[in-house]
N, C-alpha and C positions, 0 to 999 in steps of 0.2 A: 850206545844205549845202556844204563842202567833201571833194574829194576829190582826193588826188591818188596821178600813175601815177608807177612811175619805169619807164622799159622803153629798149631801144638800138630805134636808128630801125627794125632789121630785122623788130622785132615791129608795127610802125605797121602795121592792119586796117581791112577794113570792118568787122569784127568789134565792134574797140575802138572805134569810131565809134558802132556801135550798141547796144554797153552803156555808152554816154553817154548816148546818149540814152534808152535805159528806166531809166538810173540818174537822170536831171533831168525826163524828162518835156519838157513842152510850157513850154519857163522860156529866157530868154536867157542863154547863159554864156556869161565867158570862157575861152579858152586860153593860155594862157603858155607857152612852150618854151624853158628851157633847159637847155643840157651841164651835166652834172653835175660838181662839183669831185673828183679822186679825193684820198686821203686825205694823202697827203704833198706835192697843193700848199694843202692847209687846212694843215698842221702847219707849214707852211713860209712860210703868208701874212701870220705879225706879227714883230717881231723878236721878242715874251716864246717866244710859239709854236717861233721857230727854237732860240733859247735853251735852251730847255726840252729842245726834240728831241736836239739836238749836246750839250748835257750828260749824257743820259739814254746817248744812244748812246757816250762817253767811257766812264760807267760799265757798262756792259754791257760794253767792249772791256776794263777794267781789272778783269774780273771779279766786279765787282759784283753783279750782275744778279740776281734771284730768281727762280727757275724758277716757272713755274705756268699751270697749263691754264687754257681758255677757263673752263669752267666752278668755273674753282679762284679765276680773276678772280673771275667775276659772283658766285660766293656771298661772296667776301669783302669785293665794292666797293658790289653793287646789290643792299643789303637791302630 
């Protein structure tokens, strides 16, 4: 079984301590911790990625751009 949290260190509990443990029971697990990347240093981490960003953003500046809500996105990208 995997599981994972994502949360800011503020929420770290015994709480969350102890719905690890009734989520594994009596089992050896690890932990792993790390910072999360926020989204514009992922977009920003390869040159295709920057490429992509800095052209995109060119076109939206030269009015390119196509208006569309979140959910105008996802019904048209994530059938």
């Amino acid at each position: 079984m995997e599981t994972t949290y994502r949360l800011n260190t503020k929420e770290l509990s015994v709480e969350l301590i102890r719905s690890i443990q009734e989520a594994f029971g009596d089992q050896d697990i690890e932990i792993t911790v790390t910072a999360q990347r926020d989204d514009t240093e992922f977009l920003l981490s390869t040159e295709a990625n920057r490429k992509q960003l800095y052209e995109s953003m060119d076109e939206l500046a030269k009015g390119k751009g196509v208006a569309m809500s979140v959910a105008e996105l996802q019904a048209k990208y994530l059938r």
